[in-house]
N, C-alpha and C positions, 0 to 999 in steps of 0.2 A: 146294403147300407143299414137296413132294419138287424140284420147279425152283429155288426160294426157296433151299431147302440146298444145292444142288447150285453156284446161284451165288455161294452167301456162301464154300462152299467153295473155288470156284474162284480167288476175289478175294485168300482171306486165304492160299491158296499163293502166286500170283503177289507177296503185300507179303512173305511170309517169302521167297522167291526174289530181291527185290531189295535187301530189306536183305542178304543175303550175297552179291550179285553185284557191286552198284553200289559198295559199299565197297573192292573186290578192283577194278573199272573205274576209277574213281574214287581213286585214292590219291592223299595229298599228293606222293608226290613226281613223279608225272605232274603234278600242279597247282602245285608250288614256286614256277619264274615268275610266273603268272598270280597267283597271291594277291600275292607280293609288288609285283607292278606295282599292282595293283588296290588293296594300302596305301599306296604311294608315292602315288598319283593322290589319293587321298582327304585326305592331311595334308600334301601339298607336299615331303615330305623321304623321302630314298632307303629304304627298311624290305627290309631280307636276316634270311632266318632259315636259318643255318649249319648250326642240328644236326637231328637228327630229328625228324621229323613222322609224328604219326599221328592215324587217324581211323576211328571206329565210328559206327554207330546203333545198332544192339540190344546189350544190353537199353536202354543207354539213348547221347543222343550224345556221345561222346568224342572231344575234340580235344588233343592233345599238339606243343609244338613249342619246340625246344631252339635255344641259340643266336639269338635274336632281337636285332637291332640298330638302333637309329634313330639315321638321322645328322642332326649338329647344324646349324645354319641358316650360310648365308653370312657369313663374316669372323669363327667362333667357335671356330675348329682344327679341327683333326681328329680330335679324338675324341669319339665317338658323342653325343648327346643322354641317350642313353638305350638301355642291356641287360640282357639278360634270359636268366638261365641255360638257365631252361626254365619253360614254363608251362601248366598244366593244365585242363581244362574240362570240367567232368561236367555234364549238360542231363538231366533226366527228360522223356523224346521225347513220350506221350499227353498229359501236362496244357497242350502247346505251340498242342495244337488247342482247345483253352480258352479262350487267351489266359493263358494259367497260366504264369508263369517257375518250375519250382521246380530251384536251382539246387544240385546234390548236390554239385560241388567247385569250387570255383576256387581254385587256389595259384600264385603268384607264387614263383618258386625264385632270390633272387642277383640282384633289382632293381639296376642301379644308374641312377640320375640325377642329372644335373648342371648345375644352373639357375645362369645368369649373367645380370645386368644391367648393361648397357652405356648412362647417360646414361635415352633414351627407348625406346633398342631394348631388343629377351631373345632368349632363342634358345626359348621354349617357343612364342610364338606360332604357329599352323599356318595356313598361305593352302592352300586346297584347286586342287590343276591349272585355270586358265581361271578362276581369282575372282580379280577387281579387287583387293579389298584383303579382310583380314579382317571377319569378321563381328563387329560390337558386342559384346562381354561381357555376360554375363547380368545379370554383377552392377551393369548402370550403371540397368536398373531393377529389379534384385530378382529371387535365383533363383530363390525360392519362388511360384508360383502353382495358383491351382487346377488340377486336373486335371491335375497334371504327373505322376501317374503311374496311366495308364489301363487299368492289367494289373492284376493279382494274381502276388505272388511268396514266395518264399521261401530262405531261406538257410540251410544246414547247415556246409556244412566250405569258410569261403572264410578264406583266410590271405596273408599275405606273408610269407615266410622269409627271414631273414638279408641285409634290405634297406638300402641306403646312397644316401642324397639331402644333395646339397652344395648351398649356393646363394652366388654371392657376388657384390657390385655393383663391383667394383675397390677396393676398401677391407677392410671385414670380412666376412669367411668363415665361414658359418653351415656344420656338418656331424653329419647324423644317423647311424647310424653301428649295426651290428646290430638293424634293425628287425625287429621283429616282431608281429605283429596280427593279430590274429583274431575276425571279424565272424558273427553268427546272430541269426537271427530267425524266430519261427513264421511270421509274414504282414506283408504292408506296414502291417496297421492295428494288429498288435501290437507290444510290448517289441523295440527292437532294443538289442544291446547288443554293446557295441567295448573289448576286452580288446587289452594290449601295452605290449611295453615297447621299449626303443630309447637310445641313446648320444648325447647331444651336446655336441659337443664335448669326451669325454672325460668327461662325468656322464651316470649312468646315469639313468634316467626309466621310472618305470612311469603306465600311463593305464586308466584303470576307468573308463568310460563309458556312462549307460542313458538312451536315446531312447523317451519313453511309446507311438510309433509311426513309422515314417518316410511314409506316407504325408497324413497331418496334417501332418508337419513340414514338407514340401516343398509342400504346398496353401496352406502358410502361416497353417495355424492353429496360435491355441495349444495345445504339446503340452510336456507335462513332460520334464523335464530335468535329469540330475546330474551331476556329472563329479567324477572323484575325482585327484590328481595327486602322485605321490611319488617324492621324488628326496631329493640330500644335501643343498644348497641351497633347493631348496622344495617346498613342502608347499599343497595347493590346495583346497580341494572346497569346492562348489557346488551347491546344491537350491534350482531353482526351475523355470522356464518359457522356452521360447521363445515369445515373444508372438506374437500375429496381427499379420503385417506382411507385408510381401514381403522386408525385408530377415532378417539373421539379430540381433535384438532379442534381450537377454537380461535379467529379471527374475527375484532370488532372494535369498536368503541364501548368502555365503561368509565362510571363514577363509581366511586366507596368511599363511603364518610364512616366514620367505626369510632365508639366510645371507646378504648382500651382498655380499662380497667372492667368494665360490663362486658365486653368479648371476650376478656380473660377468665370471667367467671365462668359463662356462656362453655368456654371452651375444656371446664375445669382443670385451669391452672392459675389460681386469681393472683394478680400481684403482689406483690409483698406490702404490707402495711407500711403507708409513706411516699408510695412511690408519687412523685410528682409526675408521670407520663397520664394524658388526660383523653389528645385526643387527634384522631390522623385523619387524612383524606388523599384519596387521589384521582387521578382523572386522564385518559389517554389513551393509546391505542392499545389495549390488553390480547394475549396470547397465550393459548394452550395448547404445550405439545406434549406428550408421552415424558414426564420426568421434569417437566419444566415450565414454567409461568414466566412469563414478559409484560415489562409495563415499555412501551417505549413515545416519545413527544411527549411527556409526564409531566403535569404539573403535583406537585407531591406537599403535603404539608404533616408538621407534627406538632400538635399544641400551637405556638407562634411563628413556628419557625416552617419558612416557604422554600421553594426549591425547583427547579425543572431539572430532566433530565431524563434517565434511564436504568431501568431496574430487571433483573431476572433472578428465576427462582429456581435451582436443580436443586429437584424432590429425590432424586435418586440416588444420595446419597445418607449414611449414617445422621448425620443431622444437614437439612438443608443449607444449599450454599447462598448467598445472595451475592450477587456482583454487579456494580454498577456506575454511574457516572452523572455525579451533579452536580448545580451550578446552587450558589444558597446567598442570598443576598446578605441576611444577618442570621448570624450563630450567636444564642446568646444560651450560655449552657448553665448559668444561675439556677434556675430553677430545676434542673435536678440533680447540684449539689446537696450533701446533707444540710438539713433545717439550722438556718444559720451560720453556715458556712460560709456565704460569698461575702458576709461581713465579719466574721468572728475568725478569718484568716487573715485580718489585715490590722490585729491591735486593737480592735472596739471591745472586746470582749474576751469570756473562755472558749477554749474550743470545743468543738460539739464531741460528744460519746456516741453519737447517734451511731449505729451500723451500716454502714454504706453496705448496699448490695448488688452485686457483679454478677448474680445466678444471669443474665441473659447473656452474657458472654458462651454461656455452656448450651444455649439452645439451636444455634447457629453459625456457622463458619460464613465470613463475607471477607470482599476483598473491594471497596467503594474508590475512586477516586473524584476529590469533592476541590471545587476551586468558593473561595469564600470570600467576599468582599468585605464583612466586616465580622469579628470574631469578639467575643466578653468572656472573657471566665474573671469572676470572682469581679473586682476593679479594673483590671486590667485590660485593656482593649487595643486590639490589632487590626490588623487589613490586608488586604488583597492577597490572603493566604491558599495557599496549594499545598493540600495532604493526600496521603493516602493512607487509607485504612484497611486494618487486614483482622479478623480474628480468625483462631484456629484453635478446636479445644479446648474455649473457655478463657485463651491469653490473647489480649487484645494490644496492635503494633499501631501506631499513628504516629506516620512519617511526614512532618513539616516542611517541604521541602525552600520553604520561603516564605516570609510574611515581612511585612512592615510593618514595626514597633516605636511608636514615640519620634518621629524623624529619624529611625534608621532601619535597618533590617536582619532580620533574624532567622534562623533555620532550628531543628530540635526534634527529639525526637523521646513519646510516651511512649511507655510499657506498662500494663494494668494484666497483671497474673493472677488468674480466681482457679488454677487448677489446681492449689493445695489450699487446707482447711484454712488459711489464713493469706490472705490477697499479697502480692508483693507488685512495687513497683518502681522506677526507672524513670530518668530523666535525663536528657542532654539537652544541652540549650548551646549557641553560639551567636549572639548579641552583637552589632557591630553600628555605632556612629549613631547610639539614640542618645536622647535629651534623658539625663538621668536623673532630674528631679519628678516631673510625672509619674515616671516608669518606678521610681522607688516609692515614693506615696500610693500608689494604687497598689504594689504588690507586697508591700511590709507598713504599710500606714506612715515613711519615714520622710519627711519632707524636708531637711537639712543640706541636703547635698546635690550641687547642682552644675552640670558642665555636661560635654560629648562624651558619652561611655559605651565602653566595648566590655562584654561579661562574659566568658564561657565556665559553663556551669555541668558537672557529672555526678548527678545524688542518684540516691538508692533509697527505699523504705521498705517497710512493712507495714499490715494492720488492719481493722477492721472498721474504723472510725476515724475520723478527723485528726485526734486528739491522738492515737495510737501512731499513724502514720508518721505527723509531728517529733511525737518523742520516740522511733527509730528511726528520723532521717540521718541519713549521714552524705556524706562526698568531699567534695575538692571544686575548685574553682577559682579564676582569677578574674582580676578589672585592670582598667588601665581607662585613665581618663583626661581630660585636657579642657581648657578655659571655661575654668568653673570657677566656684566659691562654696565655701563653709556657710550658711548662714545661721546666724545666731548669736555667732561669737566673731570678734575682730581680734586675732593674735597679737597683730601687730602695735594697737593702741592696747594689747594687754603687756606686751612689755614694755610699753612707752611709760605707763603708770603703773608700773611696777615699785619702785620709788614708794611711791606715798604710799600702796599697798600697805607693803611693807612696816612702813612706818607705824600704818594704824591697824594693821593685823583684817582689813578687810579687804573683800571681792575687790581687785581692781575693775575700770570703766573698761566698756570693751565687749561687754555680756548685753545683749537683748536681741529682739527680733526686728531689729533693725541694724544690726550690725553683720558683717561678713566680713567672711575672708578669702580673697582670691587668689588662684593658683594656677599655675602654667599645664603642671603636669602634677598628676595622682596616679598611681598605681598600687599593687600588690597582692596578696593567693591568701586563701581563708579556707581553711578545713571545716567542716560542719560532722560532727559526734552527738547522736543520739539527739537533736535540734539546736543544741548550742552550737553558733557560727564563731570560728576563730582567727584572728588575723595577728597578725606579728613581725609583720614588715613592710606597715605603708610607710611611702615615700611621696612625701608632697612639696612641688617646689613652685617657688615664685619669687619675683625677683629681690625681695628681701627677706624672706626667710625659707627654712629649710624647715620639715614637718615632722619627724617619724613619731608611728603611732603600733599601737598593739592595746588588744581587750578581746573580748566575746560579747554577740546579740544572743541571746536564746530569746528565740521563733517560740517559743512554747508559751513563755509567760512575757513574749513578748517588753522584755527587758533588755537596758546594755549595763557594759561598765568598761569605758572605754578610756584610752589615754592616749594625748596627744602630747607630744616634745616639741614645743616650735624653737625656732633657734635664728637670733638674729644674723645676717650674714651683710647687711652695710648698716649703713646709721638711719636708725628708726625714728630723727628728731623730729619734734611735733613742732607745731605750730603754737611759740611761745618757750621753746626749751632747746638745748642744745643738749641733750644727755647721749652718749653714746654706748650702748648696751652691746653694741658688736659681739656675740661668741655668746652669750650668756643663754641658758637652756631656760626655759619656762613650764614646766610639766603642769598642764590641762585635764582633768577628769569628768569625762561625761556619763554619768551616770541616770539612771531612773528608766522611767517607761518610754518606749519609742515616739508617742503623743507628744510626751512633758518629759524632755530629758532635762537636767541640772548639770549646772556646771560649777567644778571649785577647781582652787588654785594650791600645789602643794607649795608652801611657804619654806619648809624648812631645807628641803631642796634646790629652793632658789638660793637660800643663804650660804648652802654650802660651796653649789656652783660655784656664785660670785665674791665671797671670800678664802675658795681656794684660787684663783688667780690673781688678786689683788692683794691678797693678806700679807707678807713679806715686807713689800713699799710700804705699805701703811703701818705695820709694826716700828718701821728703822724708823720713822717720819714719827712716831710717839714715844721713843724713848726718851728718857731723862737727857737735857743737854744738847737735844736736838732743837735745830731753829727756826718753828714753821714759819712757811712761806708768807712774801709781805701782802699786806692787806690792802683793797683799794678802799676809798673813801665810802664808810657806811656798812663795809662786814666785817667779822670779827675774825678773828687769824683761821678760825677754825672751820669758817663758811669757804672760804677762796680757793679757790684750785682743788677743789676736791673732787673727787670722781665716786659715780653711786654708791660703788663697792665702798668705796674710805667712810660715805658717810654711812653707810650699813653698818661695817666694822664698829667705826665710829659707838655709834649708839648701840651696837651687842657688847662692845665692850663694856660702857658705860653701864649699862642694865645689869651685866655680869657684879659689878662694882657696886651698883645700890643693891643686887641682891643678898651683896655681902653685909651691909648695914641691918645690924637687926632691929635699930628702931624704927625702920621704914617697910611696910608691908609689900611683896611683891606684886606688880601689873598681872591683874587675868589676864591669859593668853586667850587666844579668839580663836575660835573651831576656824580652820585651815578649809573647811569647806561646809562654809553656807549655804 
């Protein structure tokens, strides 16, 4: 027994003699070369460490070494991959004969790394000295498997301080920026948990992270899982699981509230100046799989506008896909029309120049199908609408398959092309049994015209503004209408007082905003040329008169000049007159802004109408020798039995006759249109 001590003695001086000799034999900077050859060999790229180095075992091992540098890969400059101010290593020496990692320090002091992607090459990949090529990435079949970690460990005081990681592929420039993080855990199969915060791009970012174990994680079972994420632009957390898989699967419940225009910066790709997109949220059962992101039971929002439904994301392709399925109580797309637009397309004003821009067509392919209860563009407002939306390449399809418009309903179909320098777009419309006074006030500011109206409509534009779009719209289209009225103007008491019109050279009665005029049936097709609308065979009928009309609106400046033919077809007698005007044409001009149109009356027109069918009788009836008709008690030969046209004649004649008198001055004529 006395031998036994004598040799346990002798053993444990000779280990306290080597841990204080071999440490003092042994120094790094006797060993500097050597370790750095010996890093070089191992990752293919040159590794120098400039500042001090030191090294203990007892009490436990300590490694210290300042100044570390890695240089970056052929054809990437000359500056380092990656350095490292100084970096520390605290090891507890007994638990190592265990197979026990328990690790009392590791700090990273003034990290910097700088990751580039060039096409197919990087500079992070590492060829080891005498290997063919790199070795496969873990992640091509899953980093997680079992038994991937066949120790027992543990973690106390491991940090990275005031660390900065850039990465950028020749385009945009991702940079992190004052990192810091700090990792602990009891044991591989307990609670690990990852605290820090960090700068990108100029937004600051805090991360709260708790792993149920990492040894589970990485065996690729499932293991709980929360992540907490806070910044100025966004806002993240996340409680669920990482599933059993080999990849990194995520199944849970999250929130995200996101500033857009701060994420965009955050993200460096800030939005374009103007954009009215403000600010989104969602909230739902979230999913990650290998190439793909799921939102599904989704409450979803963007700026005002609310939505449930379902969303997914395949990352795996050229540009991501999004495909989904929502339900969105009110759509109200005003607010990101261009600045002024959802009023200055309807006659208030000029149209905007502003540049509408379509770049996020280009950043994503989706194919959504969205049911919408209540829909606004511009004035106009719809309901219970069912679309589907598709972009590909930048050219966006929005298939209407149905809505209801103004008491009737509609179908149509937008086309928005941003894949050449200048946007192009499309339109179909098919309109059937709405109330067409509404529907034309809200969509052209024109409140005149009012009955059941059916519209199919097939325009085209170009442009890159409002204003642009406008003046190269063109297409075709037709209406067909029924129990309606003109209001503004009353035809019928305009040829009732046509007559005295005449007489006195002024506006006949029959013009104001309390007069109309009613019709059975409207119809006819209108061409639209670079934003002038053209029409040139309305047909309006009612049971006393017959309408045709023809002119152009131009949508641009928001102007008409239009002309209507009314045309009497029985006896338009008033109340107090027996005049029968039967046959006689009236031509009506409506001119001015769509606001404040004007109306006149071509006079001379009329006179030719109604003295080429009467002129004849009434000549034989005024020749010399002729014996006009007898008079009753109280008119003169010349008042009795005369019909309008006679007395029209009548006094052209007459006027003709003092014009010939030179010592009588002739009557000013009156502008035919007041």
């Amino acid at each position: 027994m006395r031998r036994l001590l004598l040799v346990l003695a002798i053993l444990a001086g000779l280990a306290i003699a080597a841990a204080l000799i071999i440490p003092a034999l042994l120094t790094p900077e006797n060993w500097r070369t050597q370790i750095e050859d010996a890093a070089s060999a191992q990752i293919g790229r040159q590794v120098s460490i400039e500042g001090d180095m030191g090294f203990a075992i007892l009490p436990a091992i300590q490694i210290r070494a300042g100044g570390v540098r890695i240089a970056n890969a052929d054809g990437f400059g000359e500056e380092p991959l990656a350095s490292l101010g100084e970096l520390r290593l605290g090891l507890a020496l007994w638990p190592l004969f265990s197979r026990r990692v328990e690790i009392d320090e590791f700090v990273l002091v003034d990290p910097q790394i700088s990751l580039v992607q060039r096409g197919q090459a990087n500079n992070w990949t590492f060829v080891a000295e005498g290997a063919a090529q790199p070795a496969a990435p873990a992640e091509a079949g899953g980093f997680r498997r079992p038994g991937a970690l066949p120790f027992e460990a543990s973690l106390r005081d491991v940090r990275i301080e005031n660390g900065r990681v850039s990465f950028t592929d020749g385009g945009d420039t991702l940079v992190i920026s004052a990192l810091n993080l700090s990792a602990s855990m009891a044991g591989l199969d307990d609670e690990a948990r990852l605290r820090g915060q960090f700068t990108l791009n100029g937004e600051q970012i805090s991360v709260d992270a708790l792993l149920g174990g990492l040894r589970p994680f990485l065996d690729g079972r499932q293991t709980p899982l929360t992540l907490e994420v806070r910044s100025a632009p966004l806002q993240l957390n996340f409680n669920g699981q990482a599933l059993e898989s080999a990849a990194l699967d995520l199944d849970g419940d999250a929130q995200i509230t996101a500033d857009l225009p701060g994420l965009a910066r955050m993200a460096g790709s800030p939005l374009p100046p103007g954009s009215a997109i403000r600010s989104a949220a969602a909230s739902g059962r979230f999913s990650l799989r290998p190439q793909r992101i799921g939102f599904a039971d989704a409450q979803v929002r963007l700026d005002e506008i609310t939505g449930t439904g379902g969303l997914s994301i395949d990352t795996g392709r050229a540009r991501p896909m999004v495909t989904g399925q929502l339900s969105i109580p009110r759509l109200d797309l005003n607010p990101y029309l261009p600045e002024g637009s959802a009023s200055q397309g309807t006659g208030s004003g000029p149209l905007s120049d502003d540049p509408i821009d379509l770049g996020a067509l280009r950043l994503v392919d989706a194919r959504i199908t969205a049911s919408v209860d209540q829909l606004r563009f511009a004035d106009i407002e719809a309901s219970n609408a069912s679309l589907v939306i598709q972009v590909e390449n930048g050219r966006l399809v929005a298939d209407i398959s149905r809505f209801d418009l103004y008491g009737g309903r509609g179908s149509g179909q937008l086309v928005a092309n941003a894949r050449t320098a200048t946007p192009s777009y499309t339109i179909t419309a098919q309109l059937d049994a709405l109330q067409a006074q509404p529907f034309l006030a809200a969509a052209a500011d024109f409140a005149a015209l009012r009955g059941l109206g059916s519209f199919n409509l097939d325009l085209s534009s170009s442009g890159a503004s409002s204003r642009a779009i406008m003046n190269s719209l063109s297409g075709q289209g037709r209406f067909a209408m029924t129990d309606g009225a003109i209001e503004g103007i009353n035809l019928a008491q305009v040829i009732r007082s046509l007559q005295t019109s005449i007489q006195t050279r002024q506006l006949p009665s029959g013009f104001g905003a309390a007069e109309e005029t009613d019709f059975s049936e409207l119809n006819g097709t209108i061409t639209i040329t670079n934003g002038v609308v053209r029409n040139q065979d309305l047909v309006m009928l009612s049971p006393l008169l017959r309408v045709a009309g023809a002119g152009e609106f131009n949508l641009v400046e928001q102007t008409m000049d239009y002309r209507l033919n009314p045309r009497a077809v029985a006896s338009l007698a008033g109340q107090g007159g027996a005049a029968d005007l039967t046959g006689i044409t009236v031509p009506v001009r409506l001119r001015g802004s769509f606001a404040q149109p004007s109306f006149s009356v071509d006079f001379e027109a009329v006179l030719r109408a109604m003295a080429s069918g009467q002129a004849r009788g009434l000549i034989d009836r005024l020749l010399p020798g002729q014996t006009p008709p007898a008079t009753t008690e109280g008119e003169s030969p010349q008042q009795t039995q005369q019909t309008p046209a006679e007395q029209l004649l009548r006094g052209l004649l007459g006027s003709r006759q003092r014009q010939s008198e030179p010592q009588q001055e002739p009557e000013p004529e009156a502008d035919p249109e007041p």
